[in-house]
N, C-alpha and C positions, 0 to 999 in steps of 0.2 A: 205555296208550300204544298208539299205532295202529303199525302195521308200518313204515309212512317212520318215524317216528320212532326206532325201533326199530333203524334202518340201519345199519350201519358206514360211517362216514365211506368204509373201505377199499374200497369196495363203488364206492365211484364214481368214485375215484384209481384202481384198478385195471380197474371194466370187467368186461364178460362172462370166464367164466373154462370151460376144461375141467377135465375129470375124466383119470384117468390114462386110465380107459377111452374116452372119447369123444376125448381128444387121439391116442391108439393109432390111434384108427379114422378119424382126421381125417387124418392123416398118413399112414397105410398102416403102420403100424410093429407089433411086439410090445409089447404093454405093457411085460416088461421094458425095449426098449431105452427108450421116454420115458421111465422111470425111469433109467435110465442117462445118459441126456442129462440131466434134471434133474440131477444128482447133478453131473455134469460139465462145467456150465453150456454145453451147446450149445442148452439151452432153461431158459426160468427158470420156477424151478417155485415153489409160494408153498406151505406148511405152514400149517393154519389152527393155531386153540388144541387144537381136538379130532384133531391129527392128518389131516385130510383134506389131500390134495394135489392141487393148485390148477394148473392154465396159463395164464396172462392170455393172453385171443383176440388181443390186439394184436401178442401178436407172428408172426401169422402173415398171408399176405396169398398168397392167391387159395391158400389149404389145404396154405402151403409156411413153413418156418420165413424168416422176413427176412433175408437176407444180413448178415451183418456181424453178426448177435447175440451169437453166441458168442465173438469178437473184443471188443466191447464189455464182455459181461459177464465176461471174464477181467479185464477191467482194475476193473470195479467193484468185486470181490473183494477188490482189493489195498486197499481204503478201507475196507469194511465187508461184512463176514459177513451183514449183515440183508437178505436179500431183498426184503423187502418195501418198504426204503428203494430197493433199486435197480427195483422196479415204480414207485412214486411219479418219482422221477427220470426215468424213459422217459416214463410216460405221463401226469403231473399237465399239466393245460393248465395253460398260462405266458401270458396273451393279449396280452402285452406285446412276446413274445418274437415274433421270427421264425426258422426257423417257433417255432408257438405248442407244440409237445410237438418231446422229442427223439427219440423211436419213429422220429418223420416222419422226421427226417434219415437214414434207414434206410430207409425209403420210397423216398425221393429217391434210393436210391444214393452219399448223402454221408458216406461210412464215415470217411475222416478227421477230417470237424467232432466226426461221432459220438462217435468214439474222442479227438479234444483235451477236448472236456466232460466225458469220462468220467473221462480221465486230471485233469483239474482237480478235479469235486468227490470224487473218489476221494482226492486229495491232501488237501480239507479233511477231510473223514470223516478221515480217518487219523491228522491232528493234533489 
């Protein structure tokens, strides 16, 4: 099996990723507090199978967490415990969709569409 092959589909739904250490030093922060913000969703943090803890880079934009993330990913919560559902969610392209990922509408400053999307499939997840 060659290395592509080998991929995690998750690998490409989710995107470049930090380390607690590199997210620390991206941000200016303590590692404890990125672990504290994971923990607290003011940043979403991904647990692989072996334990390692993960930052998908999208949600940062010019070395600052997105506006509105943590607003968002409080409402995620109420749907589903799976993290990693709420990374595919933000950041699967959609090429149908406008815009094409929901990250962007966070990009854009459009917190509200953010947070009605969020509140919706957080509604189906939960059913």
């Amino acid at each position: 099996m060659t290395k592509a092959e080998n991929k995690s589909p998750w690998a490409e739904i989710v995107g470049p990723c930090y380390t607690v250490t590199s997210m620390a030093r991206t941000l200016g922060w303590p590692e404890a507090e990125v672990m504290e913000a994971g923990n607290d969703h003011r940043l979403l943090m991904l647990t692989t199978d072996d334990g390692v803890e993960l930052f998908p880079e999208f949600q940062l934009r010019d070395g600052k967490v997105v506006e509105g993330l943590q607003d968002v990913l409080r409402v995620l919560v109420t749907g589903t415990a799976g993290r990693w559902t709420w990374a595919q969610w933000l950041n699967l392209a959609l090429p149908d969709e406008d815009p094409p990922r929901n990250i962007t509408l966070l990009y854009e400053g459009r917190l509200e569409e953010a947070l009605q999307g969020a509140r919706h499939v957080a509604g189906s997840w939960s059913s």
